[in-house]
ZAMARGU-4260 file (C-alpha; in steps of 0.2 Angstrom, whole numbers, plus 5000, padded with zeros to 4 digits):
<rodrens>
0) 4962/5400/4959 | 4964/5389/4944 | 4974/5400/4930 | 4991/5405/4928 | 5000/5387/4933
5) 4990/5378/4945 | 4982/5364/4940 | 4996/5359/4932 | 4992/5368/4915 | 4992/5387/4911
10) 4972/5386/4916 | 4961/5372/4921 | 4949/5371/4907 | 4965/5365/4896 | 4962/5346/4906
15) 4948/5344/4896 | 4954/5352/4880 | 4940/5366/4883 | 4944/5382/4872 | 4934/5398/4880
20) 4927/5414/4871 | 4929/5423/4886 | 4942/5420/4900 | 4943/5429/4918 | 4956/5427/4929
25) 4963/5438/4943 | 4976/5433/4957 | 4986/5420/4948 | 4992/5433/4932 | 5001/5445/4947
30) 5006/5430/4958 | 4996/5439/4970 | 5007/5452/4974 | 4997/5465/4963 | 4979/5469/4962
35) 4974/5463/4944 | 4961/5455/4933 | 4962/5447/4916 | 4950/5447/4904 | 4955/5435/4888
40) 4944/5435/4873 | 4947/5426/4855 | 4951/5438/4845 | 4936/5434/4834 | 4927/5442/4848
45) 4935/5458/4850 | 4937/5460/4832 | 4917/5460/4832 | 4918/5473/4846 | 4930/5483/4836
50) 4919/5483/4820 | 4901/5486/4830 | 4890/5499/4826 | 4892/5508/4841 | 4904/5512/4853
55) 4908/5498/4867 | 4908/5510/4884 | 4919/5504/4899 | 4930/5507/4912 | 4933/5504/4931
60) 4943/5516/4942 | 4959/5504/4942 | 4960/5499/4922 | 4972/5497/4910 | 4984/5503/4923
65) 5004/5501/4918 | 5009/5496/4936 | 4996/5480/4936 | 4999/5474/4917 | 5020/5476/4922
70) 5018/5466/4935 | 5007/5453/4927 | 5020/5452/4913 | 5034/5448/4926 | 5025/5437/4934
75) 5020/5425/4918 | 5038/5427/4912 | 5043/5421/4930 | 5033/5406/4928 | 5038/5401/4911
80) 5056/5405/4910 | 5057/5392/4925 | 5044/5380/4920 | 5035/5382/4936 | 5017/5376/4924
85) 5026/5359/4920 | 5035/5358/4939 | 5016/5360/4946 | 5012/5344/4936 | 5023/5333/4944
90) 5025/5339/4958 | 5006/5339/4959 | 5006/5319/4956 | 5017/5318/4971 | 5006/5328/4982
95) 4990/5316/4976 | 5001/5301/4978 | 5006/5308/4995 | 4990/5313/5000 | 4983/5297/4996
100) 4988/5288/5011 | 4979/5300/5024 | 4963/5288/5017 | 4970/5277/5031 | 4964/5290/5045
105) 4944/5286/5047 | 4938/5304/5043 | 4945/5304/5025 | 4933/5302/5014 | 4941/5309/4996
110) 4956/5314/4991 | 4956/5324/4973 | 4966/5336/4965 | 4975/5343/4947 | 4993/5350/4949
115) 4997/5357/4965 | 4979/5361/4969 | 4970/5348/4980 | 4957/5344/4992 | 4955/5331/5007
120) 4936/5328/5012 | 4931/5325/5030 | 4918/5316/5031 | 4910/5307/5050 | 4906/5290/5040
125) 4916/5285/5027 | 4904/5271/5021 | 4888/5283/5021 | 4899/5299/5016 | 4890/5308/5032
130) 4895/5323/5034 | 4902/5331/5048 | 4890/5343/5057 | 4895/5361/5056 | 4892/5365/5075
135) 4907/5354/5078 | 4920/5364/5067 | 4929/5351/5061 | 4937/5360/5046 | 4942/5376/5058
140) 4950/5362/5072 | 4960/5352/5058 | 4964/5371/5052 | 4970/5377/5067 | 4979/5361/5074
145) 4989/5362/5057 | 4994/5379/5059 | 5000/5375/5076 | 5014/5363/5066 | 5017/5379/5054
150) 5006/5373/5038 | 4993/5384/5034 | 4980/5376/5024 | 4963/5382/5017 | 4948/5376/5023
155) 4929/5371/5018 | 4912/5371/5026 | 4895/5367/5023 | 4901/5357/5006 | 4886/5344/5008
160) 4872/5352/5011 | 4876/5373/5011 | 4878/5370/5031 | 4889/5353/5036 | 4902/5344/5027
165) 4920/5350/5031 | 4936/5350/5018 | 4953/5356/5017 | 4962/5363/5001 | 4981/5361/5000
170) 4989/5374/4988 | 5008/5375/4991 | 5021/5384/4981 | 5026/5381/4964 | 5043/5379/4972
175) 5038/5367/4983 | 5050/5351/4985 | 5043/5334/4987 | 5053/5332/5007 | 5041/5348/5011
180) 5027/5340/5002 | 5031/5323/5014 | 5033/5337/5028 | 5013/5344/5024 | 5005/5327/5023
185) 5013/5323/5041 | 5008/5339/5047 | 4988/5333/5042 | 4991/5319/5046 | 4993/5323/5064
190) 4980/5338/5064 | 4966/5327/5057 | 4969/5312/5070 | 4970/5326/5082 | 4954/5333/5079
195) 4943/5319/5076 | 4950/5308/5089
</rodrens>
């Protein structure tokens, strides 16, 4: 969920200048069209693979098919040739920035983010970070009351304690402009008043 654009860099780990041996990604590299997952190793590695002593068995029933890696090329070619990584950076300060304001709603306990990836905790006592309890379904209520508007958002539960605590995560489109990003943070707006009211 973090690779191929959304944070705001090609994958997340590069906020904190993080260089790994091993990288795997699915989703993001098709755009989710395509089943497809993405193994990325430093070459030193599979060099070391290459020259091993004995051979390096593997294989799953969809691998190295021609279909998947076609359309994972597309996709990243997509995103690059229209600087969608850099256009999820700012735009992604906007939806923060935007975001921000619902901390005025009592049930708001965080808003974080990178890129156009974020999350708004909801929390029953801002000043003692309570949680919500899960029997009320809070997340699912702010869920539904948004989708009734037309925004589909993703939600959380049980982010506290494995059971309550209630969060929502906001991912739009790459494409997104900043009057549709005004248009989601209205739409939660209204859905979170709704529910907690």
């Amino acid at each position: 969920m973090t690779g191929f654009g959304r944070t705001g860099r090609w994958f997340a780990v590069e906020h904190w200048k993080v260089t790994p041996d091993i990288l795997v990604s699915a989703k993001g590299a098709s755009g989710g069209y395509f089943p497809l997952g993405v193994i990325l190793a430093k070459e030193s590695l599979v060099e070391a693979i290459r020259r091993g002593p004995r051979q390096f068995v593997h294989g799953f029933t969809y691998a190295n098919g021609v279909l998947g890696a076609a359309v994972g090329l597309a996709v990243l070619r997509f995103l690059d040739s229209r600087g969608l990584v850099d256009a999820s950076a700012r735009l992604g300060e906007v939806l923060l920035k935007e975001l921000e304001t619902l901390r005025q709603l009592p049930a708001v306990g965080d808003v974080r983010g990178l890129g156009l990836m974020a999350g708004v905790e909801l929390v029953a006592d801002r000043r003692s970070r309570q949680p919500y309890p899960r029997a009320q379904r809070l997340a699912e209520r702010v869920q539904a009351g948004a989708m009734a508007r037309g925004l589909n958002v993703y939600y959380g539960t049980g982010l506290a304690d494995g059971l309550d605590g209630a969060a929502l995560l906001i991912g739009p489109p790459f494409v997104i402009t900043e009057d549709q990003i005004a248009q989601i943070v209205a739409v939660l707006r209204e859905a979170i008043a709704e529910a907690t009211a």
